[in-house]
N, C-alpha and C positions, 0 to 999 in steps of 0.2 A: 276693385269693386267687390271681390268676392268678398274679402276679409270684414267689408261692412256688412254686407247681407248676412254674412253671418254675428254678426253682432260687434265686433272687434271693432275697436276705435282709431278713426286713418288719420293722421295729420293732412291735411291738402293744404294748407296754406305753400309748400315748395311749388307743387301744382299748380297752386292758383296764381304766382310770380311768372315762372314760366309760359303761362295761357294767360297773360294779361293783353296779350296784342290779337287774342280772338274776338272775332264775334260769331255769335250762334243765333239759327234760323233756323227751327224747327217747325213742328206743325201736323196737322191731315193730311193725306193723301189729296192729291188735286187740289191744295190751295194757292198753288202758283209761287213754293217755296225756289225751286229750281229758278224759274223768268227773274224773279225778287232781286238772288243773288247774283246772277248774271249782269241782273243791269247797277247793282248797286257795286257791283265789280269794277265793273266800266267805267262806271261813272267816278269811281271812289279811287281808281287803283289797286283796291284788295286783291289778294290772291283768293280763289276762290277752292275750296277742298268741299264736293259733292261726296256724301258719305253714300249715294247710290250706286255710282262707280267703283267704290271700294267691296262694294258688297262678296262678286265673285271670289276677290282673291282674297278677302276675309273668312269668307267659304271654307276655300283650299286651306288655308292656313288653321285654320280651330283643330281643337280636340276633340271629340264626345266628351269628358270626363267635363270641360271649359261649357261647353255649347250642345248638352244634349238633346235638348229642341229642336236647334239645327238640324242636328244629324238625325233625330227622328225625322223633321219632315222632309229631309232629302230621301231614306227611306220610302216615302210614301209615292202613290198612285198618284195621278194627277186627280183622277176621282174622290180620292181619302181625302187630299188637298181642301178641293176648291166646292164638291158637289153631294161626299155624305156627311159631314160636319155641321152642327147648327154651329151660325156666329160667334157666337158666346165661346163658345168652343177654340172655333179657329182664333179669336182673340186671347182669350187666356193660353194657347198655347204657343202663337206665331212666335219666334225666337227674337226676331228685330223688334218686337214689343217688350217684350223683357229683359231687353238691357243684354243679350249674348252679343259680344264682340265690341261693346263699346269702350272694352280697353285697348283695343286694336286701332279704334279711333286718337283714342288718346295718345298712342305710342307714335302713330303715322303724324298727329300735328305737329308731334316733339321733335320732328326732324325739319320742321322750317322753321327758317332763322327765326328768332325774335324782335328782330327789326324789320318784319315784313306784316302787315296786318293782313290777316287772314277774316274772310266770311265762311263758316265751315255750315252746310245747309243738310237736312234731312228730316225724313219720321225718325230716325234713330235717335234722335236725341230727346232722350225725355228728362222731364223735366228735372226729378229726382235724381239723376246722374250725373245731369249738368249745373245745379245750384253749387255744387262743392266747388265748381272749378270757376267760379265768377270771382275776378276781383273788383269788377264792379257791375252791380244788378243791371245798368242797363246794358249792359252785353250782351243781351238773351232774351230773345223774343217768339214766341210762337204765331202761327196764322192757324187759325179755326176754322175751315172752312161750312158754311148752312149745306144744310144735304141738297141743296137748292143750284148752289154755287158748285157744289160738288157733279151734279145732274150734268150743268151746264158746261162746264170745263170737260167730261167725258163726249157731251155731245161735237163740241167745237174739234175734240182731237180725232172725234172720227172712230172712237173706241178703240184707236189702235196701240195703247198704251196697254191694254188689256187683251193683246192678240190670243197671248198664250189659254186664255179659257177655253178657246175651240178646241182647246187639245184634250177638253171633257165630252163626254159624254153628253154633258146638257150644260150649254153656254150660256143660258139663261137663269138656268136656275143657281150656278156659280157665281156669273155675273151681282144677281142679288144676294148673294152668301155674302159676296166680296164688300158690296156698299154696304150690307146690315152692318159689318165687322168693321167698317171702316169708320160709321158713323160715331158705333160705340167706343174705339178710339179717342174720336176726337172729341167725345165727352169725358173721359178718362183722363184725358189730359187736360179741359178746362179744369174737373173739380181739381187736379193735383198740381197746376197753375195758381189756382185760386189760395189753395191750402197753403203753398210752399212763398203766396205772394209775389210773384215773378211779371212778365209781364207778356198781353198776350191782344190780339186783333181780330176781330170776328168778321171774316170775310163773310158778305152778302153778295148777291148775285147782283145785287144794284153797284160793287166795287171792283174797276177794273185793276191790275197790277200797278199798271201807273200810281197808281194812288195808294196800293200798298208798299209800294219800294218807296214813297213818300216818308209814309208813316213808317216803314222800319226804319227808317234814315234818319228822322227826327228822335228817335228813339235810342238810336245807337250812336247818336251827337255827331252825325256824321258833316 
């Protein structure tokens, strides 16, 4: 990934042979990527690779030099974090928004078989990262969650997904940093869905999972 940002030209088509027995399930925070894949696991037989669980040992393993985001916000306060930052801020700098360690993703698929169909689900996958690696467009689907649908899936979880903000100084006012930053996300990646032509579900609070593991199913020819 680096060698493109910086302008260098990658062949992926070997890539894109090898990742032909993925599928990708990206998305907002709180759009019910997690529930999606679990059930269209189940249902499907897919192995499923949650690139949330990877995170930790993604972590440990980076460089500064690879991942200096990272390792600035491991640096910080939980305060600098989550409650002196405007949005905008925490967005443009959060390192899982900009694409740190999604070669790390790429290396851990490369180790299951390719006769094994894989649902690989996460925010890390955006969009621009992952068009190179499709050998075929519907492979890759994002969920949009409305700040609505977003509200409501925090409310139902009891906000304990979010435990960690008590560890601020003002849980409230982090809490809102977190959804402002969250929102602007998942606009972010509508317009560069839209741009790059991909395809993508705009979760409403009127749409349970059931019906988006529907729609990602139909989607991914399942």
């Amino acid at each position: 990934m680096r060698s493109e940002e910086r302008g260098a030209k990658v062949d992926f088509a070997p890539l894109r042979d090898r990742l032909r027995h993925i599928y990708w399930l990206g998305g907002g925070s709180c759009a019910g990527k997690s529930t999606v894949a679990h059930r269209l696991a189940d249902q499907y037989g897919l192995y499923l690779y949650a690139t949330d669980d990877a995170m930790a040992e993604h972590s440990r393993r980076s460089k500064p030099e690879d991942s200096p985001r990272l390792h600035e916000f491991i640096a910080m306060s939980m305060d600098e974090r989550w409650v002196n930052r405007s949005p905008a801020i925490m967005l443009e700098t959060f390192h899982w928004f900009r694409g740190e360690g999604f070669n790390m993703i790429i290396d851990d698929l490369l180790l299951i078989p390719a006769t094994v169909p894989v649902i690989v689900e996460g925010l890390r996958l955006l969009p621009h990262l992952v068009k190179p690696m499709l050998s075929a467009q519907n492979h890759a689907v994002w969920l949009l969650p409305s700040p609505e649908f977003r509200e409501a899936t925090l409310e139902r979880r009891g906000g304990r997904t979010w435990g960690f903000l008590a560890k601020t100084s003002d849980p409230e006012r982090a809490r809102q940093n977190v959804l402002d930053r969250d929102r602007m996300f998942t606009d972010r990646l509508r317009r560069e869905i839209n741009s790059l032509e991909l395809r993508a579900i705009e979760v409403q609070h009127t749409i349970d999972e059931d019906h988006s593991a529907r729609l990602v199913a139909e989607i991914f020819g399942l």
